[in-house]
C-alpha angles and dihedrals in degrees: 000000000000116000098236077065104041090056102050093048091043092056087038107052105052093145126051140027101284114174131195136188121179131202098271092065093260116143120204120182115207131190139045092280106255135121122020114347115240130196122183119184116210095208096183145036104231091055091050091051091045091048084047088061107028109008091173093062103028100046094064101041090039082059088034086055089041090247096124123044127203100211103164115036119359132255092281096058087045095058097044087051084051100046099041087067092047099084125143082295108047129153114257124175114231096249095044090057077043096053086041081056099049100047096048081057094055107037106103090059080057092048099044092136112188120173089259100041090049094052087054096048081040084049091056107056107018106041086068123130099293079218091065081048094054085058101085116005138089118281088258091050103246119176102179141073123315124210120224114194082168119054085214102054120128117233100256094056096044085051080055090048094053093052090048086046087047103045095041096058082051095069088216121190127193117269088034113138104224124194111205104199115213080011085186112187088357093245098129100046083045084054097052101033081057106049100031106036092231127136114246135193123194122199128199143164088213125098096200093042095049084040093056086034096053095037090057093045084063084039093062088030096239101118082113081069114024118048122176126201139190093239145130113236089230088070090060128110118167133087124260137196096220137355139203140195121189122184095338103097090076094068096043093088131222100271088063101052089107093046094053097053094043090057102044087052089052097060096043121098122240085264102032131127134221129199109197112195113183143151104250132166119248080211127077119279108302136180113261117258097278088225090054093045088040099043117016115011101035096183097025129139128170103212122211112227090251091069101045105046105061086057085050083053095051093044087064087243115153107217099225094180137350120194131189124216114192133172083015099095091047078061097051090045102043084058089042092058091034085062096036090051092046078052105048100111090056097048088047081061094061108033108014134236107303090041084059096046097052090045090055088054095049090055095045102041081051095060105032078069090058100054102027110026141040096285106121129145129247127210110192132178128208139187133177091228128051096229096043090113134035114284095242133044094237083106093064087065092034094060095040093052084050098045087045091055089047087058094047079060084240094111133048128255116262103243137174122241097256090050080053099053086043081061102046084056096049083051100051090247 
């Protein structure tokens, strides 16, 4: 290993049982010995020279280019060697604070979002196979958050769990026109438009996710009430009761901030409601990782709360309530990479083995910064008026452990007059 190298990962790795062998066959052990034992093999050069440099960019795709082998341990324990030593005080070469500076000042060149330019980074990552998709995922397709009130939920029920968190601190009543921004797979606008009676439009900029969204919507025979359309919110012109947006505000970019909540504030009605749910940092305003930005997220960008809520303010948009979740999306992750690793073989099929590798270091770097570093999610809600919900948040609980008896089949559907007197008909009454 070059010196320049071996001296950064020494300083760096105090704590653990790191080893590394270069291409020229040189093992160096780093680390006091303790924990999972980790041994990562540089197989080429150019790979050791780029790591040298850059090693948050060039480890992974030096792993993603089969460059870099993981023989004893996995990603996930190599990350968590490396993190556990990247405390307040952690060790950071001169050139690598250099190349984070430079790429915070240069981050908004690298988020300038236009309408075309979003449908193309939505292209990238969201029009793939919706098989690859079912890999991993929950049975209703949510790529979000889940939210896990029980340490031992499957996925599945902590997905259900988000959508109840999420309806309920919308205050939805039958009859509400709701607008889900970036509305994926459709499962959440199906999910509100069912147990709420309430129309919804979702909107999307991918083909693959509005075809699945819409197809499902016939399926349940709701496409009366749920209608889902290949179009930027910023298109958008009428007025809506409530509106949600679930996992898109990470890919609006800083230098629309302003834009978004205009515009939110715009198709909302004088008493309407927005929940906001986004990945954000609980650090200051940062650069994106330079492999996610590169490889998987083109456009991204995880705000700090800093950087949001002065455009919510502008936008003459009240903040009702603001929650922080914290380890739950390293939940929601750690089972997303357990099934896409029990499915690798499958995924290899589709795509083929690089695409798989770079796809194992996005789900556990992901969620190695949810565990170990400053990566939570924010839910905020927002209203135009300052009474436009309940003064306390005892409706939120209220309306889960509602929603919870109407799926145990204990408690009526909420429905709106005119789905009541559809009913009376059907019933010959």
């Amino acid at each position: 290993m070059n010196r320049l190298l071996q001296g950064v990962v020494g300083r760096l790795v105090r704590t653990g049982n790191l080893t590394v062998t270069d291409p020229d066959g040189i093992v160096d052990v780093f680390g006091d010995g303790t924990g999972t034992p980790v041994h990562v093999v540089i197989k080429t050069h150019h790979a050791q020279r780029a790591i040298t440099m850059d090693p948050m960019l060039a480890v992974p795709e030096a792993y993603m280019n089969s460059e870099l082998d993981i023989v004893e341990g996995d990603v996930m324990e190599l990350l968590h060697t490396v993190y556990q030593n990247m405390g307040p005080h952690g060790v950071e070469a001169a050139w690598m604070k250099a190349l984070d500076s430079l790429r915070h000042a240069f981050r908004r060149l690298q988020q300038v979002n236009t309408a075309g330019r979003s449908r193309r980074n939505v292209a990238h990552h969201y029009d793939l196979s919706g098989e690859f998709y079912r890999l991993f995922l929950d049975e209703d397709l949510q790529y979000s958050c889940a939210y896990f009130e029980r340490p031992d939920m499957t996925l599945e029920d902590a997905q259900l769990a988000k959508k109840r968190h999420i309806a309920a601190k919308l205050n939805l009543k039958p009859g509400h026109h709701v607008l889900d921004i970036g509305s994926g797979w459709g499962g959440l606008g199906l999910y509100l438009s069912r147990t709420f009676d309430v129309d919804v439009l979702g909107v999307t900029l991918s083909t693959e996710q509005h075809a699945v969204a819409t197809d499902r919507a016939h399926e349940e025979g709701l496409q009366s009430r749920v209608h889902f359309e290949i179009k930027d919110y910023r298109s958008l012109q009428e007025r809506f009761d409530r509106i949600v947006s679930v996992g898109m505000f990470e890919h609006v970019g800083v230098n629309h901030y302003r834009a978004f909540f205009e515009r939110c504030a715009a198709l909302l009605k004088p008493d309407g409601v927005m929940v906001l749910h986004s990945i954000g940092r609980s650090g200051p305003p940062s650069a994106t990782n330079a492999f996610i930005r590169k490889h998987i997220f083109p456009g991204g960008y995880i705000p700090a709360l800093s950087e949001v809520l002065p455009h919510i303010e502008k936008a003459g948009l009240v903040v009702t309530d603001t929650e922080i979740l914290r380890l739950h999306y390293a939940e929601t992750l750690r089972n997303w990479r357990e099934r896409f690793m029990a499915n690798r073989d499958k995924a290899k099929a589709i795509y083929d083995e690089r695409f798989c590798r770079m796809w194992e270091f996005y789900l556990a770097g992901s969620e190695a910064s949810f565990r170990w570093q400053d990566m939570i999610v924010f839910q905020i809600q927002l209203a135009l008026k300052n009474d436009a919900l309940p003064i306390t948040r005892d409706y939120i609980g209220k309306c889960e452990k509602a929603i919870v008896m109407h799926e145990m089949g204990h408690a009526p559907q909420p429905a709106s007059p005119r789905a009541r007197g559809r009913r009376k008909m059907a019933d010959g009454k």
